[in-house]
N, C-alpha and C positions, 0 to 999 in steps of 0.2 A: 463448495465447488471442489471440484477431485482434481489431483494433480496430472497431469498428464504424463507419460511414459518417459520421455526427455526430461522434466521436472525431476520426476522420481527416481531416477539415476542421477538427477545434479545432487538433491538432498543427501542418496547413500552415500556418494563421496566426499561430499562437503560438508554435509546438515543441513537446516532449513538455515535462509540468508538473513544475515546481522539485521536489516532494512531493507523495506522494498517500497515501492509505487505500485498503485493498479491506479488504469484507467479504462472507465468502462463508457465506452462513449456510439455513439451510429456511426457505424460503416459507410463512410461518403462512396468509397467506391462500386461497394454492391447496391446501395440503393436503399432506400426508408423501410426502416423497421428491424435494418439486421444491424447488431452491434462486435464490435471487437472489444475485446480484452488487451490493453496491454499491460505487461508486466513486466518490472525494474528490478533483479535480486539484487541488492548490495551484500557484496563479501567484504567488510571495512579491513581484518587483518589480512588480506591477500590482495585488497588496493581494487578492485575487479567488479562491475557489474555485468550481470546475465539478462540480456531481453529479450521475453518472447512473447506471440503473438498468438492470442486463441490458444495458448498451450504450446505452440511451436517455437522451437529455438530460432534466436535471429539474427545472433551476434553480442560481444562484450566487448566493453565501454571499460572505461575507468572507473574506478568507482573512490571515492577518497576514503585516503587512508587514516584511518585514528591511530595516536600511539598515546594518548593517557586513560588513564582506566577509564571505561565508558560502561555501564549498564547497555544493555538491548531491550527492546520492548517484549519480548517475548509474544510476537503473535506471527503466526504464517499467511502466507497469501490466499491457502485454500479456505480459512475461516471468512471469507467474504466474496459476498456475490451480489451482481444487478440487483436481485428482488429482496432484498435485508431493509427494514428500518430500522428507524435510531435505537428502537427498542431491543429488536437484535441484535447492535452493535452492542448496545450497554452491556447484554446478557455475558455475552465472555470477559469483558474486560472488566464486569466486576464493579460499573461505577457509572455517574451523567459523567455529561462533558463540563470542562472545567468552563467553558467559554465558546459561544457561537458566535458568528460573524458575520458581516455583510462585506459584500462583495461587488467589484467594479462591474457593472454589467457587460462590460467588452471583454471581459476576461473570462466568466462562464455565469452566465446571465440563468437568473433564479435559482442560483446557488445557494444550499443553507451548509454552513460549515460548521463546525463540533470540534474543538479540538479539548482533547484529554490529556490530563496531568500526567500517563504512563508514553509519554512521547508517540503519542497517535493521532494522526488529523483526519474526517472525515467530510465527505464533502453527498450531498441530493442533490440531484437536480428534477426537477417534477415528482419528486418523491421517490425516486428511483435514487440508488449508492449510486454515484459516478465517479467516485476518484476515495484512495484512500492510500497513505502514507504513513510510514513510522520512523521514528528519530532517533538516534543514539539519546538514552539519557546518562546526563553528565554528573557524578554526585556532586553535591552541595556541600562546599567546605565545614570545617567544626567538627571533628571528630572527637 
């Protein structure tokens, strides 16, 4: 998925974000079949998150702030989109998921979840991506 114009001017003067959310879900308001995009950029050292919608900017939130060394996951929001499967998730990141999950069905019913050891969760719904996340990873003591 291409970054949009507002995107690609947040990245120049910031870089791509520490963490983000995407969720890719049906548009209740326009009606069955069309979906939105939303997306969550966390900037961890500037405290700040960016949300936009379909591409469009839409306001910034807080975003929390980390102050001990933390790794990033290294992946961007444009590497994922609606029509990806697990298979093309795995394709970038290099790896399966360390672990799949079931899911409360009132929370997002026929959800299959993946979450990977490089602090990134992914979530189907009818075989479609609908939600993907990444986490600060925190080293592991014993140097």
């Amino acid at each position: 998925m291409e970054l949009s114009q507002e995107q690609q001017k947040l990245v120049a003067r910031l870089s791509t974000p520490d963490t983000f959310t995407l969720i890719m879900a049906e548009d209740e308001e326009s009606g069955a079949g069309q979906f939105v995009r939303i997306e969550l950029w966390n900037y961890h050292t500037l405290g700040t998150c960016f949300k936009f919608v379909n591409g469009e900017f839409r306001g910034v939130d807080e975003a929390k702030e980390l102050t001990e060394p933390t790794d990033f996951a290294g992946f961007t929001p444009d590497q994922f989109s609606r029509d990806m499967t697990i298979e093309d998730v795995n394709a970038p990141v290099g790896d399966i998921p360390q672990a799949g999950a079931d899911v409360v069905p009132e929370i997002m019913e026929g959800a299959e979840i993946y979450v990977y050891e490089q602090g990134l969760l992914v979530a189907f719904v009818e075989g479609q991506l609908a939600y993907v996340t990444t986490q600060p990873v925190f080293p592991t003591g014993g140097e």
